[in-house]
Each structure stands twice: as structure tokens, then as C-alpha cells.
C-alpha positions as CSV (number, residue, x, y, z in Angstrom):
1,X,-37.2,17.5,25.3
2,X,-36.0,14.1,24.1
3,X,-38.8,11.0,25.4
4,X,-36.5,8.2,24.5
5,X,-33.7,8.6,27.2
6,X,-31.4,5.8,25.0
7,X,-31.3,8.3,22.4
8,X,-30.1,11.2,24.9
9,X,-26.2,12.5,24.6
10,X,-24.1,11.7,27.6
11,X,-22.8,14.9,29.3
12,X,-20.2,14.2,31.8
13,X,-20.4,17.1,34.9
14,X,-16.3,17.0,36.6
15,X,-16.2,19.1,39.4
16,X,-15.3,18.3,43.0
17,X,-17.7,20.7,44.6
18,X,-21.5,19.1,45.4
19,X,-23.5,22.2,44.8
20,X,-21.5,23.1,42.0
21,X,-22.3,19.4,39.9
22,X,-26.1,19.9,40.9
23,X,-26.8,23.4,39.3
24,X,-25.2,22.0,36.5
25,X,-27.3,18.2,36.6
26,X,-30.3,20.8,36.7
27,X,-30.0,22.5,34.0
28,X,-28.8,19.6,31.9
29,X,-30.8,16.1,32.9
30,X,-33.6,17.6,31.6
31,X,-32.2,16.9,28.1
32,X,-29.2,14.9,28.6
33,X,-28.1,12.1,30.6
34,X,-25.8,12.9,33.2
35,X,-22.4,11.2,34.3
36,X,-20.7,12.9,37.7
37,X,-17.2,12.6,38.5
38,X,-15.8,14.1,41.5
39,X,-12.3,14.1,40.4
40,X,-9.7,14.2,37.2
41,X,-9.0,10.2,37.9
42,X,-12.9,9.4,38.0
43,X,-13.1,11.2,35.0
44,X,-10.4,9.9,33.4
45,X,-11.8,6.3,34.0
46,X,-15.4,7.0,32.8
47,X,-14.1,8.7,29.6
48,X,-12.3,5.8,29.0
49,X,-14.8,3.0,29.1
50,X,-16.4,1.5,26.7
51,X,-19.3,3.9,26.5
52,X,-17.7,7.4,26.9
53,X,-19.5,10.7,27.1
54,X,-20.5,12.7,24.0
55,X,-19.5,16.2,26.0
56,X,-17.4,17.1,29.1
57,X,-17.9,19.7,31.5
58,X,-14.8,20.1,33.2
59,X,-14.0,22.0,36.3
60,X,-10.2,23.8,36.8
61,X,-9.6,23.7,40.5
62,X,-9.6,20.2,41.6
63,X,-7.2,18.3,44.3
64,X,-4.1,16.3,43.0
65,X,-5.5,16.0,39.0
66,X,-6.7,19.9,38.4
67,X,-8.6,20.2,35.3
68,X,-6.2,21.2,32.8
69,X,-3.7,18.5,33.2
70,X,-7.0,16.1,33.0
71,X,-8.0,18.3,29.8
72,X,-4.4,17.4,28.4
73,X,-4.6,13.7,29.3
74,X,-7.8,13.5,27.8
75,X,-6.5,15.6,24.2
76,X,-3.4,12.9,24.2
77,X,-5.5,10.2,24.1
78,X,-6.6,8.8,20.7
79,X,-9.6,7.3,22.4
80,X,-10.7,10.8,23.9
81,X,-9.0,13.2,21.9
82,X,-12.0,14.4,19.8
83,X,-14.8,14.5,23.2
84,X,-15.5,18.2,23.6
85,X,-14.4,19.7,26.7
86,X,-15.7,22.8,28.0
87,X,-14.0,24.3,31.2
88,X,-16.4,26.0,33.8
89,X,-14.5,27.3,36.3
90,X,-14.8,30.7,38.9
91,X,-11.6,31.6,37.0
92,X,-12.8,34.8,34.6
93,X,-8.9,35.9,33.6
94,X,-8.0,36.5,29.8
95,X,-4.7,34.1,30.8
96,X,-6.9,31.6,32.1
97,X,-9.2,30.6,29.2
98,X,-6.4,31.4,26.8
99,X,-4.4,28.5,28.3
100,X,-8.1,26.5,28.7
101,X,-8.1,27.1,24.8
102,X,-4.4,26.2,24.4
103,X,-5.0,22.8,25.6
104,X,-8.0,21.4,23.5
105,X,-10.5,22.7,25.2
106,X,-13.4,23.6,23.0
107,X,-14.9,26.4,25.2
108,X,-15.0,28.4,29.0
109,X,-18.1,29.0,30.9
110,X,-17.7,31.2,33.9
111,X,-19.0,30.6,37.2
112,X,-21.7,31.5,38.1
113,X,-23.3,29.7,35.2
114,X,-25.9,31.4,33.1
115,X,-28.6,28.3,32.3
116,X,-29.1,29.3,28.5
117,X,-25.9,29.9,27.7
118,X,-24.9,26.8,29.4
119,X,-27.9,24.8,27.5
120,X,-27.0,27.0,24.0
121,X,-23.0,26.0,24.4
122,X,-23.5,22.6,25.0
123,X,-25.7,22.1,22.4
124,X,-23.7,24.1,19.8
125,X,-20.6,21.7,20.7
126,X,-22.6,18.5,20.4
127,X,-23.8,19.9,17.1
128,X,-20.6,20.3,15.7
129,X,-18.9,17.1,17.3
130,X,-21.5,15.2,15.2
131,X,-21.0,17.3,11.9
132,X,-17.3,16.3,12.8
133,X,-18.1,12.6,13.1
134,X,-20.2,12.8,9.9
135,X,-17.5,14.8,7.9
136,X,-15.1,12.2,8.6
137,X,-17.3,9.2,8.0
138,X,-18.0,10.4,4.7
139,X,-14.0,11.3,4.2
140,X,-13.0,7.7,5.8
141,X,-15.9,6.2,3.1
142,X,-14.6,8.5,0.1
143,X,-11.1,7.5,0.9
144,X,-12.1,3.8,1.3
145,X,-13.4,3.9,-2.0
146,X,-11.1,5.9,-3.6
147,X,-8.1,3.2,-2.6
148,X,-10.2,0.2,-3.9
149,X,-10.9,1.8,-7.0
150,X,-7.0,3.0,-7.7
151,X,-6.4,-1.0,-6.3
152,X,-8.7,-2.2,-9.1
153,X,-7.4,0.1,-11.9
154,X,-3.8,-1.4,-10.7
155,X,-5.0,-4.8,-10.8
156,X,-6.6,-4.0,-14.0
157,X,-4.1,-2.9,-15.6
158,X,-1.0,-5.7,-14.7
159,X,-3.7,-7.9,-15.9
160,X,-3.7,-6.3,-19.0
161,X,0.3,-6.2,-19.3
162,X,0.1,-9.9,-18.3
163,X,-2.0,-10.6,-20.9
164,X,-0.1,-8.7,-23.4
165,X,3.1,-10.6,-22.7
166,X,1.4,-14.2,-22.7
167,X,0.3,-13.8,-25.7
168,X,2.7,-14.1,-27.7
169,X,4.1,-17.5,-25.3
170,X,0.6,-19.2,-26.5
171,X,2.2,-19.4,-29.7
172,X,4.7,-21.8,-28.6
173,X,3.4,-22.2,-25.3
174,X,0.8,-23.9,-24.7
175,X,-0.4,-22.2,-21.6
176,X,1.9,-19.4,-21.5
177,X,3.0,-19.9,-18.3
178,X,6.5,-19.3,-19.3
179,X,6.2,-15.1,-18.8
180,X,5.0,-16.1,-15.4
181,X,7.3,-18.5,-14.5
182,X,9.8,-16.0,-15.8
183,X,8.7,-13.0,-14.1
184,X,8.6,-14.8,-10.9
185,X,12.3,-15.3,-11.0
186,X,13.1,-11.9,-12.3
187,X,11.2,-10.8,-9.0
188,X,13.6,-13.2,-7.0
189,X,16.7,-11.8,-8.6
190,X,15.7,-8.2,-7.9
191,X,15.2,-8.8,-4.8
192,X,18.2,-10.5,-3.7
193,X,20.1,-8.0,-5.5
194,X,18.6,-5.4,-2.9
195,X,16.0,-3.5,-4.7
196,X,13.0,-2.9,-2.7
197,X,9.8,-4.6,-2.8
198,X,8.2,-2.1,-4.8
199,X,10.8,-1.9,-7.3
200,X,11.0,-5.8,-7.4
201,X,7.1,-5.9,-8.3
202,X,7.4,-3.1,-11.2
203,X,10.5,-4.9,-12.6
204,X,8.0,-8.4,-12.5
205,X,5.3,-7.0,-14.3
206,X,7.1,-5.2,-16.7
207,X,9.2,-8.4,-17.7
208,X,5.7,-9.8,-18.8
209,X,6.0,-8.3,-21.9
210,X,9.6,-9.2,-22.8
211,X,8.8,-11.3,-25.4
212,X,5.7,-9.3,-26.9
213,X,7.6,-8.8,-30.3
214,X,7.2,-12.6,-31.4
215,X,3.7,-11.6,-32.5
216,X,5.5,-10.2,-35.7
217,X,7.5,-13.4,-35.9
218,X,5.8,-16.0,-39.0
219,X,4.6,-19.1,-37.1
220,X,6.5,-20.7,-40.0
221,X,10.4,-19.6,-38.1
222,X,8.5,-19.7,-34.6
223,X,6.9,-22.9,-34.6
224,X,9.8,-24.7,-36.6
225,X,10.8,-28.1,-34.8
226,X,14.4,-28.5,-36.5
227,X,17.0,-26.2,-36.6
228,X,17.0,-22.2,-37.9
229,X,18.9,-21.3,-41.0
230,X,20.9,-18.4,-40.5
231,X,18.1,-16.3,-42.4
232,X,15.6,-17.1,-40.3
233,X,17.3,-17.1,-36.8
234,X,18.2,-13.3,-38.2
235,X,14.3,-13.1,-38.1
236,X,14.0,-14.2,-34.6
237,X,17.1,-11.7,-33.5
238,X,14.3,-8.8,-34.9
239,X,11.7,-9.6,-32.1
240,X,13.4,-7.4,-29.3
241,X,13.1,-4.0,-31.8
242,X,9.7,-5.5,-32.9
243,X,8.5,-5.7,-29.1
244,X,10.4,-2.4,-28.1
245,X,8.7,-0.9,-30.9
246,X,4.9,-2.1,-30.5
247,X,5.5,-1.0,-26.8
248,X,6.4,2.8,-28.2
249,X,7.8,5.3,-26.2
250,X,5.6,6.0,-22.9
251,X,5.1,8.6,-19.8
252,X,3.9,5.4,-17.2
253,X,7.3,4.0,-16.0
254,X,5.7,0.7,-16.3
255,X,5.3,0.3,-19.9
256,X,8.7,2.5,-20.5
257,X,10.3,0.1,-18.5
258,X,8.6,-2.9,-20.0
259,X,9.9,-1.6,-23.5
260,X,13.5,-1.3,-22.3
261,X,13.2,-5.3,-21.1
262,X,12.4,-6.0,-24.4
263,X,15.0,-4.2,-26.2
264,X,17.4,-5.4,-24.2
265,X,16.8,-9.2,-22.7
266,X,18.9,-10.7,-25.2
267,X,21.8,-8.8,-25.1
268,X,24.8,-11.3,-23.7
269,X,27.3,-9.6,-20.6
270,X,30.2,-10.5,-23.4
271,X,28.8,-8.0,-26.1
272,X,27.7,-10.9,-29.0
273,X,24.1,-10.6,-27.9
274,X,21.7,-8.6,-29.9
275,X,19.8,-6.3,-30.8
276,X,23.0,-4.0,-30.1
277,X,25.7,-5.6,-29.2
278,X,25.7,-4.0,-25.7
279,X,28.4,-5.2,-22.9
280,X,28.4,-5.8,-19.6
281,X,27.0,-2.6,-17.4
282,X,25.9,-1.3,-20.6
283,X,23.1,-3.5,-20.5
284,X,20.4,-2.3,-18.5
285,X,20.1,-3.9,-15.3
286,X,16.1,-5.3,-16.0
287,X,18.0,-6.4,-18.9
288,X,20.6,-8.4,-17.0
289,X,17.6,-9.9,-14.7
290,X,15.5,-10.7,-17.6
291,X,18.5,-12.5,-19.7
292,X,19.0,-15.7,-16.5
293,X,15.2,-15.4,-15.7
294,X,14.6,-16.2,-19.6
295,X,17.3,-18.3,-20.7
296,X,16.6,-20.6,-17.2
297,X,13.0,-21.1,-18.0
298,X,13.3,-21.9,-21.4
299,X,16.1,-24.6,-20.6
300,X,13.8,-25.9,-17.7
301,X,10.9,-26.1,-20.6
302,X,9.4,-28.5,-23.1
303,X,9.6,-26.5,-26.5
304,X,8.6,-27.6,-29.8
305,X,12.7,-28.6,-30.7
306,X,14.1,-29.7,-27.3
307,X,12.9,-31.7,-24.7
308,X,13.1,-30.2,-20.8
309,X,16.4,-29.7,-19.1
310,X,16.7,-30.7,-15.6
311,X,17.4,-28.0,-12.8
312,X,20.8,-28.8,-11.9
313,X,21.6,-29.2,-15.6
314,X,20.1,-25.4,-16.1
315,X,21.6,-23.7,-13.3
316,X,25.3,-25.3,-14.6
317,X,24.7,-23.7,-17.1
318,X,24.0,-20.6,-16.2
319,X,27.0,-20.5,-13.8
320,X,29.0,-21.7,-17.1
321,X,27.7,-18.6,-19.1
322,X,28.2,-16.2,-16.0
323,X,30.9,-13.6,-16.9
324,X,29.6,-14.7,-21.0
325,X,26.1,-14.2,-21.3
326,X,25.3,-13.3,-18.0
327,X,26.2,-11.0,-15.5
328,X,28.7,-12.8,-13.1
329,X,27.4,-11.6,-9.5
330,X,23.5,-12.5,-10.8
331,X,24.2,-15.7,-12.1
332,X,25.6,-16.6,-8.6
333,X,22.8,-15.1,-6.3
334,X,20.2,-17.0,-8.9
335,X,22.3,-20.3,-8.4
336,X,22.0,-19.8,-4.7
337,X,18.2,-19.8,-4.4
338,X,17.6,-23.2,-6.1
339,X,15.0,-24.1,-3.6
340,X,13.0,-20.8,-3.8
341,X,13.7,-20.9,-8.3
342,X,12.0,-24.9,-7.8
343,X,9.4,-23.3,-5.1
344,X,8.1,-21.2,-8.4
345,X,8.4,-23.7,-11.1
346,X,6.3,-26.0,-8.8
347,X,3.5,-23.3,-7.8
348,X,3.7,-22.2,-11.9
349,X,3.9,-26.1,-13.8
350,X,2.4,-26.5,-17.1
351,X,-1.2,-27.6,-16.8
């Protein structure tokens, strides 16, 4: 017997008959506290409160709410579904207690009641309810935990990749905040282009490392404020293959997707672009996003040989180029977000 009657389950006794609820209050109060309802409404109500019962005892025959369409009201509600019912009811049929079953209830006691099985069913149920709860606490914890670590591995990792690809932009950068400038408008392209979030988000993080292959490029050709010979502007052209290649062939679509950007973010929608020469659809579509993302930002950006274009003058140019460098239906959606292109340019300014 329990002293501290807080600590007691709740058992709630349905049943519309008065001798009926007290042979069952009898057996019960002694280690339970007791709820009565008369009815399938009553009992509706009380299970629904804000302090339900831990275990139902339901009775079949009742007037206007009987006690399986109150079992089934109770099973279809969220805030009820997982309360144990057991049926005690007069009615001993096979049929009967299948259907009982059918429904959600968890057991059938027949009338007249046997006190220790009644005592040894309820507290089998309530045992099990709580290994229930406790099973899915620990699965709801393990799952919660689960999600924040494959968050943090995520966040990790495009950290990493974001890394990666400013690298490179603090040579001639100094903050790097060109690849994220950069990416940000890639995202915005994607987008309007109708690719899903999702897919908009990969194609952003993987443009990060579009430029990784200037690494290999001698600070000498990077760095230089005047104009490239032809010799060393043929030394630039190799940073796409060099960033493809440090990249390297990979399972995570990610990375493979990152190296493709790379290969490909110079090629021109005219075929004189480079590494390959590639032509309009030819060129991947990252590709195609990455080429007006790039080209935009570095117009819009002080650079050790050119001073900062204005906006208007960048996006002229960019519709100038659009059927020559650029693909011709991009370079017109990225024209027509002007406000949302200076939204990031403000958000990501130089320090």
C-alpha cells in the first residue's frame, strides 16, 4: 500500500451502474486513487483534462455513448490514445472481447469481477504503460540527440568547405568575403530558376570552393596590379583543372558537385571560355550559376588592378554578355532581383 496518496496512479471506474463502480472503488482505492464517471461523455471530459487518468476501467453497456464507441473516441485522440483501457462488462462472448480488442482496448474483465485478477490486471497494464512511457522517452532523447549531432557534423562540415574556398580569396581578398558574397547569389539564382530549397543550399555551399585551385597560382601572376601577359593569364586559365583536381573525384555529392563548379565556372555560354571550351547547355548548370554569381561580384569588388564597379554598371553588363558569356534566361532573372543581389552585398560588405 502506497502512504503518499500524490504518488498514487489515477484509475478511472466508467460504468453507469452504482453497485457496479463501488465493488470496483473497493477493490481499487485501497491502492489507487479513484475517478467515477457515470457515463461515456463524463468520461470523455475527465480524460481529457489537464490531469488525465493513468488507467481506465470502462464499462460496454451504457445509454446514448456505449463503451466501445467511447473506447474509439478515446484511441483517436492523440491526447488519450496511449491511456490503457480495460473493458469490464457482463458480456463473456468470444465476438465481444474480440471487437473490445479490435478497438484499443488493452484487456476484458468479465463481470462478476474476481478482486485479484482485477488488482493483478491493472497493475500489469500500469506496469507496462510506464515501460511504454520510458521506452519512448529514452527513444524521443536518443533521437533528439541523434539529430543535433548529424546537425553539428553538417554544420561542421560546410564550415570546413567554407573555409576551403575562402582561402584561396585571402590571397587577394582581404577578408574573403567574396566566396560568400558569391555563393549568396548563386543561392538566389537557383532559386529563382526553380530548384528547391534544398538543392539551392547544396549548389551555395558547393560554390564555396569554386575558386580553390588559385592556391596553385604564384602570388607573383595572382597578386600582379598591371596587366597579365599572355603567359601568365594561360597560368590563371589552369586554376579550374587545378581546383577540380585538388577536389578529386568523391562519393558525397557535395564535394563532387563542388569539383564540377570548379571545372566549369569559367566556361563562357559562347564556347571561348575555358578550361574546355564548353557551349551553351553543355555547360553544367552550377556552372552557368556560378559564371554571373562570379563575374558580378568581382565587378562589384575592389581588386588589386581595378577599382569597384557600381551595381547598375555590373548588371549592364551582365545583360550585355547574356547570350556571350552567360546564359541568356539567367542573366535576366539575376538582373531582375537587383534589390535582393544589393540586400546581400549590404549584409556581406568588406569589413
Amino acid at each position: 500500500m502506497m502512504d503518499n496518496q500524490v504518488s498514487k496512479k489515477t484509475v478511472l471506474i466508467v460504468d453507469d451502474t452504482p453497485e457496479n463502480v463501488d465493488v470496483l472503488r473497493g477493490i481499487l482505492s485501497q491502492h489507487y486513487r479513484i475517478q467515477v464517471a457515470t457515463n461515456g461523455r463524463l468520461a470523455l471530459k475527465i480524460a481529457f483534462s489537464p490531469a488525465p487518468p493513468d488507467l481506465i476501467l470502462l464499462d460496454v453497456m451504457m445509454p446514448e455513448l456505449d463503451g466501445y464507441e467511447t473506447c474509439r473516441l478515446l484511441k483517436k485522440d492523440d491526447r488519450t490514445s496511449d491511456i490503457p483501457v480495460l473493458f469490464v462488462t457482463a458480456k463473456s462472448d468470444v465476438k465481444d472481447e474480440t471487437h473490445g480488442l479490435s478497438i484499443g482496448a488493452a484487456d476484458y474483465l468479465v463481470k462478476p469481477v474476481s478482486p485479484p485478477i482485477v488488482l493483478a490486471r491493472v497493475k500489469t497494464h500500469l506496469a507496462i504503460n510506464d515501460k511504454r512511457k520510458l521506452l519512448q522517452d529514452q527513444v524521443e532523447a536518443r533521437t533528439a540527440q541523434l539529430q543535433e549531432r548529424s546537425k553539428e557534423l553538417f554544420e561542421t562540415r560546410v564550415e570546413v568547405i567554407r573555409q576551403l574556398g575562402r582561402a584561396a580569396e585571402y590571397r587577394d581578398n582581404e577578408t574573403g568575403m567574396h566566396v560568400i558574397r558569391m555563393s549568396r547569389f548563386v543561392r538566389l539564382l537557383a532559386l529563382k530558376s526553380g530548384l528547391s530549397q534544398p538543392e539551392a543550399d547544396q549548389i551555395m555551399y558547393a560554390s564555396m570552393m569554386h575558386d580553390i585551385g588559385k592556391i596553385g597560382i604564384p602570388d607573383t601572376i595572382l597578386l600582379k596590379p598591371g596587366k597579365l601577359t599572355n603567359e601568365e593569364f594561360d597560368i590563371i586559365k589552369s586554376h579550374p583543372e587545378i581546383g577540380h583536381n585538388i577536389i578529386g573525384k568523391q562519393q558525397a555529392n557535395l564535394l563532387s558537385m563542388g569539383g564540377l563548379i570548379a571545372l566549369s565556372h569559367h566556361e563562357k555560354w559562347n564556347g571561348r571560355g575555358y578550361p574546355n571550351g564548353l557551349a551553351g547547355e553543355e555547360i553544367p548548370l552550377v556552372g552557368r550559376f556560378c559564371a554571373i554569381g562570379d563575374v558580378f561580384d568581382a565587378l562589384t569588388s575592389i581588386r588589386p588592378y581595378k577599382k569597384a564597379w557600381s551595381v547598375d554598371d555590373a548588371l549592364k553588363l551582365i545583360i550585355d554578355e547574356a547570350g556571350e558569356h552567360f546564359d541568356p534566361k539567367l542573366a535576366q532573372m539575376f538582373v531582375g532581383m537587383k534589390s535582393q543581389i544589393v540586400e546581400i552585398m549590404e549584409k556581406y560588405k568588406e569589413n
